[in-house]
C-alpha distance (Angstrom), angle and dihedral (degrees) to the residues before:
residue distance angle dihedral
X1 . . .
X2 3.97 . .
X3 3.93 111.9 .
X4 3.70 104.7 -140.7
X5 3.83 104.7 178.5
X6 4.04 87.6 94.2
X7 3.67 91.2 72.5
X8 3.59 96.9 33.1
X9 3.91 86.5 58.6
X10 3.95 91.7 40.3
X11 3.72 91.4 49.5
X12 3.76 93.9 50.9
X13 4.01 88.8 58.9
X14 3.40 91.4 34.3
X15 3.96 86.5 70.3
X16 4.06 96.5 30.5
X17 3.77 76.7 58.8
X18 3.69 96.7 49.7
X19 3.95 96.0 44.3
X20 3.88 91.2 40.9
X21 4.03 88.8 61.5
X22 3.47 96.3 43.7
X23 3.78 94.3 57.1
X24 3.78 94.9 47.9
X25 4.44 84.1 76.8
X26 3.57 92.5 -170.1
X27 3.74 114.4 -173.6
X28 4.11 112.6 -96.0
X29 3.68 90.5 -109.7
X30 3.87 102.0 51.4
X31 3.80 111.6 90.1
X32 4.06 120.6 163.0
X33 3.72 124.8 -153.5
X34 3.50 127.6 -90.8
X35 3.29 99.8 -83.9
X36 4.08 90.1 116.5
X37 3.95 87.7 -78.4
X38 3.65 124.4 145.5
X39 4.23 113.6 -91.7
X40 3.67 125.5 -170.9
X41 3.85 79.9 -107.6
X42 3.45 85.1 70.0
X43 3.32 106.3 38.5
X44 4.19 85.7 56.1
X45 3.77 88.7 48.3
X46 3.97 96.2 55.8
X47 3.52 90.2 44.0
X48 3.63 94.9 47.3
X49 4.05 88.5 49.9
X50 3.93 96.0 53.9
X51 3.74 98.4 32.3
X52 3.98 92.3 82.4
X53 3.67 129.1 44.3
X54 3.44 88.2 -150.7
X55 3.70 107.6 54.2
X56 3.81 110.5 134.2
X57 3.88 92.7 -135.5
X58 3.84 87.4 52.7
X59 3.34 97.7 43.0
X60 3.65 93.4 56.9
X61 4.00 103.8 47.7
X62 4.43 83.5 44.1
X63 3.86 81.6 50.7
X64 4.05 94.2 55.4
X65 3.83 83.8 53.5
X66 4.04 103.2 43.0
X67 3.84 82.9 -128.6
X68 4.56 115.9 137.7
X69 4.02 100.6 -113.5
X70 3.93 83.5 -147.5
X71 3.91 87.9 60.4
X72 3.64 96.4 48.0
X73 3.52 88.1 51.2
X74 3.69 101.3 52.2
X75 3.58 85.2 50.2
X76 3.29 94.3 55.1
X77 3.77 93.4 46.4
X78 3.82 90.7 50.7
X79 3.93 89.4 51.2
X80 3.50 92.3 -106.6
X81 3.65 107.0 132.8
């Protein structure tokens, strides 16, 4: 029997990844090093993922968790999550 609960857990932080970098707003110029800090890169990236309901890479992580991608991004639009 396949043991899902792995990718349930990674898609969970896979989004409270995506909506923690796209409320940090840095400016476009500010980058840090690569110490794991945010970079404009990923700034774009997170916005990029949340900005359309129907982006395949959202689509599939909202798909391990039953949850509607268009909900989680209105939530995340409204400052919800």
């Amino acid at each position: 029997m396949f043991d899902d609960e792995g990718y349930r857990k990674l898609a969970v932080h896979v989004l409270a990844r995506a909506v923690k970098d796209y409320r940090r707003r840095v400016p476009v110029d500010q980058t840090y090093d690569s110490t794991g800090s945010l970079t404009t890169h990923t700034l774009h990236t997170a916005k990029e993922f949340l900005s359309n309901p129907t982006n395949d890479r959202l689509l599939l992580w909202c798909a391990w968790l039953d949850v509607d991608p268009s909900r989680v991004r209105r939530m995340v639009l409204k400052g919800m999550l």
